[in-house]
Backbone of each chain as ProteinMPNN parsed JSONL, in Angstrom:
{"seq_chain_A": "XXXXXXXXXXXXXXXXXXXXXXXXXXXXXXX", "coords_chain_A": {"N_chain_A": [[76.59, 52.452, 55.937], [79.667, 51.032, 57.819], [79.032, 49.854, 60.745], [80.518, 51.469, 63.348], [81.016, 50.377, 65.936], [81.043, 47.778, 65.772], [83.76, 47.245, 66.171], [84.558, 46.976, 68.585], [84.662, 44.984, 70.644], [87.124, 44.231, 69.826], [89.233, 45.502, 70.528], [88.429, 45.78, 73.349], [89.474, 43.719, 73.562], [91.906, 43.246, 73.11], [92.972, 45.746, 74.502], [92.973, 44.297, 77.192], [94.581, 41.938, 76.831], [96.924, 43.812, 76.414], [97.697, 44.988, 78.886], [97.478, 42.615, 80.751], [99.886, 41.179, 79.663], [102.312, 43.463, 80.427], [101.96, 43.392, 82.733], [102.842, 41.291, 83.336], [105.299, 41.265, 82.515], [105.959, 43.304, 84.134], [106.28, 42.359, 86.809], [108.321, 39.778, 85.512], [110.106, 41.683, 85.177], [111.244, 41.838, 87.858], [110.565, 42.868, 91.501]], "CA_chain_A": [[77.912, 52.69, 56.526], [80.201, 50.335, 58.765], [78.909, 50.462, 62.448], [82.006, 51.35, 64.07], [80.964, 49.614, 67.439], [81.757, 46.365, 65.566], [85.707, 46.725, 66.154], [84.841, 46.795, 70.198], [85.42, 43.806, 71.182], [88.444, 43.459, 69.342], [89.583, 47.06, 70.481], [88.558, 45.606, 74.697], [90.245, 42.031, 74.285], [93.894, 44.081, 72.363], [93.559, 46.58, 75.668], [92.895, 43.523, 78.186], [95.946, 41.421, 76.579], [97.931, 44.807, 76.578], [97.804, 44.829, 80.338], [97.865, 41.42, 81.073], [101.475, 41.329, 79.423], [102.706, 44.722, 80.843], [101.423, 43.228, 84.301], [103.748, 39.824, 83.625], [106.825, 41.841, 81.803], [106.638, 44.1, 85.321], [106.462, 40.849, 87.647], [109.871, 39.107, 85.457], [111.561, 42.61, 85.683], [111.607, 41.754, 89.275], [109.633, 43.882, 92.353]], "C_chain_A": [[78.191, 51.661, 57.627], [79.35, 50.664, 60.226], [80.255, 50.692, 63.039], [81.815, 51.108, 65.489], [81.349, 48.421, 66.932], [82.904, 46.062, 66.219], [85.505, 46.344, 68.239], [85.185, 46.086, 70.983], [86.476, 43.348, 70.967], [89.493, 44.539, 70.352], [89.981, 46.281, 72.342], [89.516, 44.305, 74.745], [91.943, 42.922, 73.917], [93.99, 44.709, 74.252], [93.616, 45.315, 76.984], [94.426, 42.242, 78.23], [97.105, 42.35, 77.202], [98.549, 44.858, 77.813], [98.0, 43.831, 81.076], [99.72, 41.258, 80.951], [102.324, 42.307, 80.168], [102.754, 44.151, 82.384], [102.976, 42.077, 84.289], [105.175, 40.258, 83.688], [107.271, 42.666, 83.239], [107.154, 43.163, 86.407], [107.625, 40.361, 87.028], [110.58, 40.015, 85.604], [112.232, 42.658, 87.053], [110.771, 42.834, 90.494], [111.349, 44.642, 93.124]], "O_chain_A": [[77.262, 51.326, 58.362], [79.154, 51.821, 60.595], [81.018, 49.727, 63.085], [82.556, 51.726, 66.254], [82.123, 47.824, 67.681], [83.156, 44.98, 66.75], [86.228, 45.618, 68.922], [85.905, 46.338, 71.949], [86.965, 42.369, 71.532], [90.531, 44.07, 70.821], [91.134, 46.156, 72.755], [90.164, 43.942, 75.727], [92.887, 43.0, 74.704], [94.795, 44.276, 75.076], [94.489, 45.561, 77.817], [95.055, 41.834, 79.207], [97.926, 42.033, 78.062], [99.773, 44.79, 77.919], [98.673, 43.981, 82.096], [100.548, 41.235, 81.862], [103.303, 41.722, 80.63], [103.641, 44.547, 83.139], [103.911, 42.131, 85.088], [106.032, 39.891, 84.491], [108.449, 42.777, 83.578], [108.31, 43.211, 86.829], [108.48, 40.344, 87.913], [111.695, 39.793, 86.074], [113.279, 43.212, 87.386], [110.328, 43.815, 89.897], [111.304, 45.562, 93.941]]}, "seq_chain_B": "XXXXXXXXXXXXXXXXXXXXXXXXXXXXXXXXXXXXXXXXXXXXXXXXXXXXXXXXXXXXXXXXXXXXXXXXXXXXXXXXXXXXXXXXXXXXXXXXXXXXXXXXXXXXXXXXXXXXXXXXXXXXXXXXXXXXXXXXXXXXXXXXXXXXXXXXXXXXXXXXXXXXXXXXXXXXX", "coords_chain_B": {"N_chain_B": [[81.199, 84.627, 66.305], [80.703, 83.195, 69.524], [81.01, 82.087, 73.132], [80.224, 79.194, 73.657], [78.965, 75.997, 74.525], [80.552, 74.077, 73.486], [82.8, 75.007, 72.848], [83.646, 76.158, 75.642], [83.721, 73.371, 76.599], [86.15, 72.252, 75.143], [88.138, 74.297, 75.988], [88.161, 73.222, 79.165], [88.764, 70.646, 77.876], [91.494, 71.15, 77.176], [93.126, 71.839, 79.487], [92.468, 69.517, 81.129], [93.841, 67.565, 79.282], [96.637, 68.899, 79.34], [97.621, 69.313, 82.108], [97.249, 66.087, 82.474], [99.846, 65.346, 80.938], [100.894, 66.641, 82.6], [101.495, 65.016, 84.797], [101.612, 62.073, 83.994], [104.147, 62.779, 82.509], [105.95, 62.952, 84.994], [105.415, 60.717, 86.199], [106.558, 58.889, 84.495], [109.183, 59.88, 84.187], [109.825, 59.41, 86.905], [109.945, 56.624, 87.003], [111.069, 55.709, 84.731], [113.674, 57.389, 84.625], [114.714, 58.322, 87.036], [114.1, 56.478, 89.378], [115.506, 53.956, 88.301], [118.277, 55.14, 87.731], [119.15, 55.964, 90.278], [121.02, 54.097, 91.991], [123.305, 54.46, 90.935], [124.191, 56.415, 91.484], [126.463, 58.674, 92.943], [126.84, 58.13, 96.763], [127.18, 60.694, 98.623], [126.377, 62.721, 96.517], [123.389, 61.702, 96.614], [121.808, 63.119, 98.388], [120.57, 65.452, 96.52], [118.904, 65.007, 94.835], [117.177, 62.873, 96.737], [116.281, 65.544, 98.62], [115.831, 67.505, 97.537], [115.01, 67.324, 94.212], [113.326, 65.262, 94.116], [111.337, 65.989, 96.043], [110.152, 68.165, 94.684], [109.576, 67.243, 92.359], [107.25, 65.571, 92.818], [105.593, 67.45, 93.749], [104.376, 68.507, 91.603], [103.549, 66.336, 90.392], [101.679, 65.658, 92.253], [99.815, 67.274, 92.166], [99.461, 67.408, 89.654], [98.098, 65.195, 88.804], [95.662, 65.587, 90.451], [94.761, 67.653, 89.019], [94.261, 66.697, 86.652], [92.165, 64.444, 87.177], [89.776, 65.929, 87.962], [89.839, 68.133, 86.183], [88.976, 66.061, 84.037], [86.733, 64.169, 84.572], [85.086, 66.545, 84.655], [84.547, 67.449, 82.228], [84.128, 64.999, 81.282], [81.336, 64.967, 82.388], [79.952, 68.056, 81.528], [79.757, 66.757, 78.743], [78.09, 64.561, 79.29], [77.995, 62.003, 79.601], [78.929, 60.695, 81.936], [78.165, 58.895, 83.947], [77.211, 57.105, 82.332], [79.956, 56.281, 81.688], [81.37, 55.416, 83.914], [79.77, 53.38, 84.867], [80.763, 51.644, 83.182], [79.258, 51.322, 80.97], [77.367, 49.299, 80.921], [74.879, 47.941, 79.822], [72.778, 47.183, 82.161], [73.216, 49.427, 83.953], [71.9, 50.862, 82.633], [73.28, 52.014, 80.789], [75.597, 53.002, 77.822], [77.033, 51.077, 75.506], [79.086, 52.331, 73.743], [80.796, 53.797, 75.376], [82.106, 52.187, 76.813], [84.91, 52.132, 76.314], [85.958, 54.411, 77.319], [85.118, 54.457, 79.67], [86.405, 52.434, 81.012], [88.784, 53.405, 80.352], [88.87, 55.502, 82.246], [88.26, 54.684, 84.812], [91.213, 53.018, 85.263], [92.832, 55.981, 85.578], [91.249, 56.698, 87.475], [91.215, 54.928, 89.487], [94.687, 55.429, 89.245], [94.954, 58.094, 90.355], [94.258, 57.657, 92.873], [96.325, 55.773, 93.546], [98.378, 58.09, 94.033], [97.551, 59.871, 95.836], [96.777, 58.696, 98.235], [98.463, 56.63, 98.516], [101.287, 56.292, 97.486], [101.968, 59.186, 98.088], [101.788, 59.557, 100.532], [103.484, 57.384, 101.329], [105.863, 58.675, 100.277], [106.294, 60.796, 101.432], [107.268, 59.958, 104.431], [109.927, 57.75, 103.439], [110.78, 60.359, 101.943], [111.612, 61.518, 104.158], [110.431, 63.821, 104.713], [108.103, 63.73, 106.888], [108.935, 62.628, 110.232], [110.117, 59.292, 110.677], [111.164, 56.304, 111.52], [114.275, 54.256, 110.641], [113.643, 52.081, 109.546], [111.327, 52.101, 108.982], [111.094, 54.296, 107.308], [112.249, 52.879, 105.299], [110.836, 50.572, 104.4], [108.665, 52.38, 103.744], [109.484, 53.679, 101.621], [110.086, 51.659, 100.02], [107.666, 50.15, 99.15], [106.411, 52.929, 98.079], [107.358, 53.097, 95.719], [106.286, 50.415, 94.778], [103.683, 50.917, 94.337], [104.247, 53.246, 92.757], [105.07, 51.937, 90.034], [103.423, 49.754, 89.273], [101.557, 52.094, 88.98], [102.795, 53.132, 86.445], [102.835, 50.797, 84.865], [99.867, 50.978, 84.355], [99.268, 53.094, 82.987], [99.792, 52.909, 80.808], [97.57, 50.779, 79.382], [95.271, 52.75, 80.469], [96.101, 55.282, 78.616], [95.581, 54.151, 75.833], [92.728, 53.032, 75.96], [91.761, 55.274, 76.533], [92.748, 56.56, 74.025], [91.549, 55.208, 72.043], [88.865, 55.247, 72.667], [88.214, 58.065, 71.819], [88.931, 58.006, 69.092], [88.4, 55.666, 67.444], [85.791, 55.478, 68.508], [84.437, 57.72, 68.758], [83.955, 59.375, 70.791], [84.23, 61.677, 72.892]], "CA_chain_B": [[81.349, 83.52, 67.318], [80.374, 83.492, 70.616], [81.315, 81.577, 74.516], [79.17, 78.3, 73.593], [79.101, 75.068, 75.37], [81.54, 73.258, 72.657], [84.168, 76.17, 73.477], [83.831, 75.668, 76.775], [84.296, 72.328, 76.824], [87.563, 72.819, 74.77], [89.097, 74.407, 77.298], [88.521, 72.117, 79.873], [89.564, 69.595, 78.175], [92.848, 71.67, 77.681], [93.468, 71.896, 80.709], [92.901, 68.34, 81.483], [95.768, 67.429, 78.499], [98.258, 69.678, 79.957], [97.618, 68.046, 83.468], [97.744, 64.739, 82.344], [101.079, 65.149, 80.774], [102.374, 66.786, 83.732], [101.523, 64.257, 85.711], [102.199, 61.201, 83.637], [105.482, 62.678, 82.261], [107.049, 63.094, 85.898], [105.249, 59.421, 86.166], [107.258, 58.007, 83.903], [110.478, 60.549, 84.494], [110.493, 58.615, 88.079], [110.571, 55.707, 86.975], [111.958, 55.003, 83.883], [115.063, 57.929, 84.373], [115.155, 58.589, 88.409], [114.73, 55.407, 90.051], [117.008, 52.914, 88.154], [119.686, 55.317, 88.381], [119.617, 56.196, 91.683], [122.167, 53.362, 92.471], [124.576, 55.447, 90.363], [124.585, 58.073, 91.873], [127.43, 58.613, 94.898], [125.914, 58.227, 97.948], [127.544, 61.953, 98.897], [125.524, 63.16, 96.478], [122.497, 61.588, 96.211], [120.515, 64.009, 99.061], [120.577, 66.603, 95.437], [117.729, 64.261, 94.214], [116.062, 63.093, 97.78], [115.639, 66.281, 98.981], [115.662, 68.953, 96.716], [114.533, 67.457, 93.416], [111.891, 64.473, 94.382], [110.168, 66.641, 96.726], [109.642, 69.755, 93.972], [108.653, 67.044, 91.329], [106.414, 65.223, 93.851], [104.607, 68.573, 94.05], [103.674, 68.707, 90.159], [103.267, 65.097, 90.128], [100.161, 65.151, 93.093], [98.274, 67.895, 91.813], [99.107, 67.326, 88.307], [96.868, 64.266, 88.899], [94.373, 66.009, 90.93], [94.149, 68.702, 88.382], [93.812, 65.583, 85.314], [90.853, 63.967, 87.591], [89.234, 67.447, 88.321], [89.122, 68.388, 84.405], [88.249, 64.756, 83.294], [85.449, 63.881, 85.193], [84.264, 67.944, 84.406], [84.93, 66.91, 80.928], [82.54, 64.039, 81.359], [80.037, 65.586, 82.865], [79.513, 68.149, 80.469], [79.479, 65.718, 78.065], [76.898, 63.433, 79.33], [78.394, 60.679, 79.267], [80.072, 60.277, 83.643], [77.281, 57.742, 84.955], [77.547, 55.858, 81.448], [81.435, 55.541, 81.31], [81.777, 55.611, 84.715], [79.14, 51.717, 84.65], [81.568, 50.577, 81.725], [78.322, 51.276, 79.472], [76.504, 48.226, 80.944], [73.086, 47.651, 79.811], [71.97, 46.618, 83.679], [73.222, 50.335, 84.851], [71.695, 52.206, 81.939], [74.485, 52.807, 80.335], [75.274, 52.566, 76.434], [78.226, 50.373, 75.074], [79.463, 53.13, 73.062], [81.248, 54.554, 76.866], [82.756, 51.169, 78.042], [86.432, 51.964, 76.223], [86.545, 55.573, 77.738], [85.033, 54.064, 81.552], [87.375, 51.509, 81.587], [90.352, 54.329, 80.974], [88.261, 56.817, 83.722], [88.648, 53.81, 85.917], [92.44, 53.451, 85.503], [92.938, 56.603, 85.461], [90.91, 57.12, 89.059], [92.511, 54.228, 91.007], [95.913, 55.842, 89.647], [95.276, 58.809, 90.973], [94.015, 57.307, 94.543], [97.485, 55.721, 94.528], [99.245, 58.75, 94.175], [97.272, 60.531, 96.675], [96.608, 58.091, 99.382], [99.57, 55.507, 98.793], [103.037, 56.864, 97.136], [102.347, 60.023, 98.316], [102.153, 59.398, 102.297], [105.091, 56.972, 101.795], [106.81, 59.267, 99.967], [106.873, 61.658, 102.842], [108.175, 59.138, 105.273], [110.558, 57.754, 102.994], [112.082, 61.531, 101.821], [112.576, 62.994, 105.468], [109.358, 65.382, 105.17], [107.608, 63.496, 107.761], [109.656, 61.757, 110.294], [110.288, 58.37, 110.556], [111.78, 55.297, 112.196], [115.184, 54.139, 109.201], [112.955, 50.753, 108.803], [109.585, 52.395, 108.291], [111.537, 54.737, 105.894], [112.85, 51.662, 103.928], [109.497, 49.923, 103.885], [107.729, 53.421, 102.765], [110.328, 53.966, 99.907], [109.367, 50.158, 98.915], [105.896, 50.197, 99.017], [105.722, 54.496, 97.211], [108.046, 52.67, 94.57], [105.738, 49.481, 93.815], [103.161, 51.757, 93.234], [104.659, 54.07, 91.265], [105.744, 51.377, 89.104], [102.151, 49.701, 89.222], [100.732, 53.394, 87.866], [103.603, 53.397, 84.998], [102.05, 49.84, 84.181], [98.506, 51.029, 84.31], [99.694, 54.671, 82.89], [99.218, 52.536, 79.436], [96.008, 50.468, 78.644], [94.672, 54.201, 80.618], [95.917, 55.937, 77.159], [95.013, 53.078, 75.296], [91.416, 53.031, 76.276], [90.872, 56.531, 76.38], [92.862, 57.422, 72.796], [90.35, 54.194, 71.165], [87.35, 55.664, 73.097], [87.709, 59.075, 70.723], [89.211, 58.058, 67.377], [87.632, 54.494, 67.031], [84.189, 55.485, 68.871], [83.972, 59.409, 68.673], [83.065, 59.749, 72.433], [85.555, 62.398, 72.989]], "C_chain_B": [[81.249, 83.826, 68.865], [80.94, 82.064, 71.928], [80.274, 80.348, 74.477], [80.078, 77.032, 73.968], [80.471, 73.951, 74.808], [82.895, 74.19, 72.935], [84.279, 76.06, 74.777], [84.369, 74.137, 77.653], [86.158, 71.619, 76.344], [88.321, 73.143, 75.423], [89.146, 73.342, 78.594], [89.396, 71.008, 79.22], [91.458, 69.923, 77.616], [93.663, 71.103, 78.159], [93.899, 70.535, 81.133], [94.035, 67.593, 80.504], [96.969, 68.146, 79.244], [98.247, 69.217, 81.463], [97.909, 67.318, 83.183], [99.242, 64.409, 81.408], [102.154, 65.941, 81.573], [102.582, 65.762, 84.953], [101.779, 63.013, 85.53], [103.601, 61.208, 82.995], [106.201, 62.573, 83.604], [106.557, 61.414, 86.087], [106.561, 58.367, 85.969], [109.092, 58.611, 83.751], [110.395, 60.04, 86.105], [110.437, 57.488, 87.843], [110.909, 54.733, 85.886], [113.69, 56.164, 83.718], [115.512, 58.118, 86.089], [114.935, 57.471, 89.252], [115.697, 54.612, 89.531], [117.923, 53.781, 87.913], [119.9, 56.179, 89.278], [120.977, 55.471, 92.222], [123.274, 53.933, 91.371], [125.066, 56.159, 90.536], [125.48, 58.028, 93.145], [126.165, 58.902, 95.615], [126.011, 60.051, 98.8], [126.404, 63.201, 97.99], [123.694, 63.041, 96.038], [120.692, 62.384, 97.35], [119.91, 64.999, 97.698], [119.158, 65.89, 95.277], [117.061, 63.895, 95.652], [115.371, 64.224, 98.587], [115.677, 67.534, 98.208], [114.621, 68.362, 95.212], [113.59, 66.617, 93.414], [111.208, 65.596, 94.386], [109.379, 67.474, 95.289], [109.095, 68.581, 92.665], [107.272, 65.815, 92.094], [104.997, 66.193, 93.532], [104.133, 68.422, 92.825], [103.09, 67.222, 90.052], [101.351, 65.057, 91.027], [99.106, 66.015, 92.112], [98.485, 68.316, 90.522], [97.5, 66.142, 88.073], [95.691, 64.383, 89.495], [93.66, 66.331, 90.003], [93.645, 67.855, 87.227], [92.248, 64.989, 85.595], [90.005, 64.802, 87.337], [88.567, 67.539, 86.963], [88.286, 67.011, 83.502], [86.955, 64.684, 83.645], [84.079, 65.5, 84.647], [84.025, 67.985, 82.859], [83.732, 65.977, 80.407], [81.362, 64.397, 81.58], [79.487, 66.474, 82.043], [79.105, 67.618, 78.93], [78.498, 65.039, 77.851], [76.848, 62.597, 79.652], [78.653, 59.878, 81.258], [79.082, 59.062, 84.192], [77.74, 56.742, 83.756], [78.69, 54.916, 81.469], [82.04, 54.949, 82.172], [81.278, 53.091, 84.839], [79.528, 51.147, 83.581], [80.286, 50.458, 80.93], [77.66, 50.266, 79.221], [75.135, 48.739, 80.704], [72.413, 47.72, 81.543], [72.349, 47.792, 84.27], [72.588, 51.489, 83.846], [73.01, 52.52, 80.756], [74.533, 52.514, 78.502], [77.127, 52.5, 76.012], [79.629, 51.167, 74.589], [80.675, 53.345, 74.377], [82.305, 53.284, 77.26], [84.505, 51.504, 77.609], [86.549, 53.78, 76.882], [85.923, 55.649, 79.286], [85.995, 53.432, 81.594], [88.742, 52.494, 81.574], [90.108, 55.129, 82.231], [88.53, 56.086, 84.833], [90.236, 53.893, 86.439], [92.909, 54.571, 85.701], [92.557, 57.282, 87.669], [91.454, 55.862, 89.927], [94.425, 54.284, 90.416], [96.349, 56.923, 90.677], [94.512, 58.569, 92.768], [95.271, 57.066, 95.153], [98.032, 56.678, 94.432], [98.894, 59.636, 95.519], [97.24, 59.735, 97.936], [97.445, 56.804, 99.48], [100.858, 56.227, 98.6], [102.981, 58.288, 97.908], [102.979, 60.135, 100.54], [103.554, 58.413, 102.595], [106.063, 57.615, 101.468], [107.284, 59.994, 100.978], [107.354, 61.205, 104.082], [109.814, 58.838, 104.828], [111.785, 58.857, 102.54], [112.576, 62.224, 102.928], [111.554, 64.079, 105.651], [108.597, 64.838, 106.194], [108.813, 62.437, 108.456], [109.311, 60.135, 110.716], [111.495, 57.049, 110.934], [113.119, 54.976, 110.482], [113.862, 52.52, 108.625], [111.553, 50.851, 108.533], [110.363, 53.414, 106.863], [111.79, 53.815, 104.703], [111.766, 51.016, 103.138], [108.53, 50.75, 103.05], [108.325, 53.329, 101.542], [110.046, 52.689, 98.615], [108.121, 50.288, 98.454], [105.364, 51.46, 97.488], [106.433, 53.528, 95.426], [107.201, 51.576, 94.042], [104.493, 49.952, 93.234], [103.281, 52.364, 91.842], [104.707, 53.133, 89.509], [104.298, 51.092, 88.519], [101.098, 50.83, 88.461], [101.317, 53.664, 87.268], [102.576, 52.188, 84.443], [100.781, 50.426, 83.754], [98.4, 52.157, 83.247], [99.217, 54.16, 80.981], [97.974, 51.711, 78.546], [95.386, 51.831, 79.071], [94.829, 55.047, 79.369], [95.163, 55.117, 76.207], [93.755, 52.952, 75.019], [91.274, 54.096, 75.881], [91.397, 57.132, 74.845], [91.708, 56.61, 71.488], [88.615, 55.101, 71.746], [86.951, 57.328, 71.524], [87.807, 58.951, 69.424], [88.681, 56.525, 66.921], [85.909, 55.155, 67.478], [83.656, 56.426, 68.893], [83.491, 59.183, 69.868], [84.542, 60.43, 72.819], [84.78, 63.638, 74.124]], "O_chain_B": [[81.828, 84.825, 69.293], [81.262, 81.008, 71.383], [79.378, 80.454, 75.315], [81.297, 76.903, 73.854], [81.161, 73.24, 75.538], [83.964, 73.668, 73.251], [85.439, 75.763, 75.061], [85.0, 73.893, 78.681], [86.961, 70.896, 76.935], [89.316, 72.447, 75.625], [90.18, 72.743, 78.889], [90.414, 70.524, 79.716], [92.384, 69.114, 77.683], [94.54, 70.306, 77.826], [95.049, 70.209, 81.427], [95.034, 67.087, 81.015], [98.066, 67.696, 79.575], [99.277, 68.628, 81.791], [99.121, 67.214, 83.374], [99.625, 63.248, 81.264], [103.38, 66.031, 81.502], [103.492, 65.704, 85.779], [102.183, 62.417, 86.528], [104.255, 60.175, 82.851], [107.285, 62.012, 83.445], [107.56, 60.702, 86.125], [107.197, 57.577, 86.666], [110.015, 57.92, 83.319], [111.362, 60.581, 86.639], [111.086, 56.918, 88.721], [111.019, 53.508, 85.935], [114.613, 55.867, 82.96], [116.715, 58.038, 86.338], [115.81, 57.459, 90.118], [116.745, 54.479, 90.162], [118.937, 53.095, 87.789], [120.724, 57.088, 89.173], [121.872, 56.105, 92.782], [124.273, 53.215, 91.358], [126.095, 56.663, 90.085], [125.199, 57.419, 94.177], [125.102, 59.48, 95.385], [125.061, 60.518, 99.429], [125.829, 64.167, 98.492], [122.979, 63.849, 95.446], [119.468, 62.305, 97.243], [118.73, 65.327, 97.824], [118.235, 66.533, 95.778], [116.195, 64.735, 95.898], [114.27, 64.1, 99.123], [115.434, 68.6, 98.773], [113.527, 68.911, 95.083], [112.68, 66.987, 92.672], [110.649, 66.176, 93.455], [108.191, 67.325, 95.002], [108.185, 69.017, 91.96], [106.397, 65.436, 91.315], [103.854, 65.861, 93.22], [102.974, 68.039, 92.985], [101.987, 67.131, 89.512], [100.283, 64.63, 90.588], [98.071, 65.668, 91.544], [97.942, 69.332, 90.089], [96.421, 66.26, 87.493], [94.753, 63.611, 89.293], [92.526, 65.922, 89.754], [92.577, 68.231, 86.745], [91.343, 64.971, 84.76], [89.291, 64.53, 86.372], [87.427, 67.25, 86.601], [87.376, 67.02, 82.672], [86.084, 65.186, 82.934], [82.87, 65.501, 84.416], [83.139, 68.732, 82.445], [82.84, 66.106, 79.568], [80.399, 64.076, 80.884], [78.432, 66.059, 81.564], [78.253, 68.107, 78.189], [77.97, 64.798, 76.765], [75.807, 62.102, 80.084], [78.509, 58.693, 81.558], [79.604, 58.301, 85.006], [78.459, 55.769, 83.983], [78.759, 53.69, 81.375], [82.956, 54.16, 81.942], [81.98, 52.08, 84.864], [78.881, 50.277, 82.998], [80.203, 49.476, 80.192], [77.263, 49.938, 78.103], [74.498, 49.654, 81.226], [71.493, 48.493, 81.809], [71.969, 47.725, 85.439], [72.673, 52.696, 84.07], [73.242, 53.526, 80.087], [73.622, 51.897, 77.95], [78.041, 53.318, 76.118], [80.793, 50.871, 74.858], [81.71, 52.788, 74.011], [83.262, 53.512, 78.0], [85.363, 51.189, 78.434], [87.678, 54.226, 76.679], [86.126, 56.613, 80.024], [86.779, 53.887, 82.427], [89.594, 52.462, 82.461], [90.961, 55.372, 83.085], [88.996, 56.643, 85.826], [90.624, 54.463, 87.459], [93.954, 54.308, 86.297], [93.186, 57.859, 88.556], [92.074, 56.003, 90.981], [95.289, 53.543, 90.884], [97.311, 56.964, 91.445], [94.392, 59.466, 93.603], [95.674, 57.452, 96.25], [98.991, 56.324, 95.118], [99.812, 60.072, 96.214], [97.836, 60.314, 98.845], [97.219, 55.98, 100.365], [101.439, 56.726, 99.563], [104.061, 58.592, 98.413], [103.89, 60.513, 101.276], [104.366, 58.49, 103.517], [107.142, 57.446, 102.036], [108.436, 59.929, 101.408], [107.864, 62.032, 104.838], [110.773, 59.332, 105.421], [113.005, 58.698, 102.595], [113.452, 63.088, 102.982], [111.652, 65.012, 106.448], [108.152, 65.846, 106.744], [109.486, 61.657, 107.782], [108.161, 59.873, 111.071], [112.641, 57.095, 110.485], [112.808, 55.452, 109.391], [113.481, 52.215, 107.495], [110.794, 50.021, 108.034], [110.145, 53.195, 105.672], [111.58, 53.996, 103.504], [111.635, 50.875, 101.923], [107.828, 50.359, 102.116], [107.752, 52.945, 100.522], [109.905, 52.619, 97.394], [107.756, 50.544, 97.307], [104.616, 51.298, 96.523], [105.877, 53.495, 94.328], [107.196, 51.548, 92.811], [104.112, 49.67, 92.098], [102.866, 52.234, 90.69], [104.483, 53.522, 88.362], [103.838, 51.77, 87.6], [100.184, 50.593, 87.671], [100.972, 54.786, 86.895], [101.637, 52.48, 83.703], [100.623, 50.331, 82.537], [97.362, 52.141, 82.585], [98.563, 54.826, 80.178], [97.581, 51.958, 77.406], [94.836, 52.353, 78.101], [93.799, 55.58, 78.957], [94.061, 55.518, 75.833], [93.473, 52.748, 73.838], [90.657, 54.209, 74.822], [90.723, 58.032, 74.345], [91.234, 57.117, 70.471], [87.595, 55.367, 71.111], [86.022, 57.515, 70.739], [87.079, 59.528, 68.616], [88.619, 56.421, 65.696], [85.007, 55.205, 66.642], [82.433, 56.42, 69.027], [82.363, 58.69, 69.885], [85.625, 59.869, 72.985], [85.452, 64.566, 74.576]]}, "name": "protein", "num_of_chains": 2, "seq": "XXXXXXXXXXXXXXXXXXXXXXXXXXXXXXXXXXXXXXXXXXXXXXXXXXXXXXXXXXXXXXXXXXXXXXXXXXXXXXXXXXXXXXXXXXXXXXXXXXXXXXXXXXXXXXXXXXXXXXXXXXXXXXXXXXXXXXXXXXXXXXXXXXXXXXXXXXXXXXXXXXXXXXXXXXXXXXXXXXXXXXXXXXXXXXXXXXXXXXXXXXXX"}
């Protein structure tokens, strides 16, 4: 059977992008 | 059937669901429907919302997030898991990999609810008139509780994120 720890790193870099963007999109909406 | 440790834990973590959507829905009901249209509102009546309806969702908002920490962490702990998830599931603290996508939400999750307790909330009470206040410390509180807030809407989502991958990708639930 698959290990399903494989996807993890894909799973931490998606959530580390996710936030990165979210962080930028709040910064051009203006403070 | 009997009162066993898997039933028990059930309820907690309940509890901690129905917290954490009372405390991230008023989250995101201040500031994606009650701050940007504040400036809509007449100025005649916009005390309806600073002092009557903040304050009372204020109140569900703090110790919705107490009560979310409270059950989580109790959640964890029965579990097993609170030192693991807590060291992002490093090798060098012990910990096991499996944990690092449901520490890294426990993380967000605990410096949201620091700011609500020990940032938005003390400016809030300057800012609404429950503690008093100089008009230019009020202005600066209302800034400040607000870049928070906004700051724990941002955060409010890799925190699901993390923690809905931690159970249905990794079974650590």
């Amino acid at each position: 059977m698959k290990n399903p720890l494989e996807s993890l790193p894909w799973t931490i870099v998606l959530g580390v992008v996710l936030t990165v963007i979210l962080a930028i999109a709040v910064n051009l909406a203006g403070a | 059937m009997h009162f066993d440790l898997e039933y028990y834990k059930f309820i907690i973590r309940v509890f901690h669901v129905l917290c954490g959507i009372m405390w991230i829905g008023l989250l995101w009901y201040f500031n994606f429907v009650q701050i940007p249209n504040m400036k809509n509102i007449p100025d005649d009546q916009k005390p309806a919302i600073g002092k009557v309806i903040a304050p009372a969702a204020l109140f569900w908002f703090r110790w919705g997030a107490a009560g979310t920490v409270l059950f989580g962490l109790w959640l964890a702990s029965l579990n097993g898991y609170i030192a693991s998830a807590l060291s992002l599931g490093l090798d060098i603290f012990g910990g096991n990999i499996k944990h690092m996508p449901i520490g890294i939400g426990m993380w967000f999750g605990l410096i949201m609810a620091f700011n609500v307790w020990f940032v938005i909330w003390p400016h809030q009470k300057r800012a609404l008139g429950i503690v008093e206040a100089a008009p230019d410390v009020k202005a600066k509180s209302a800034r400040i509780a607000m870049l928070f807030s906004r700051t724990n809407t941002l955060l409010s989502i890799p925190m699901l994120y993390f923690m809905i991958s931690a159970q249905n990708l990794y079974h650590v639930s």
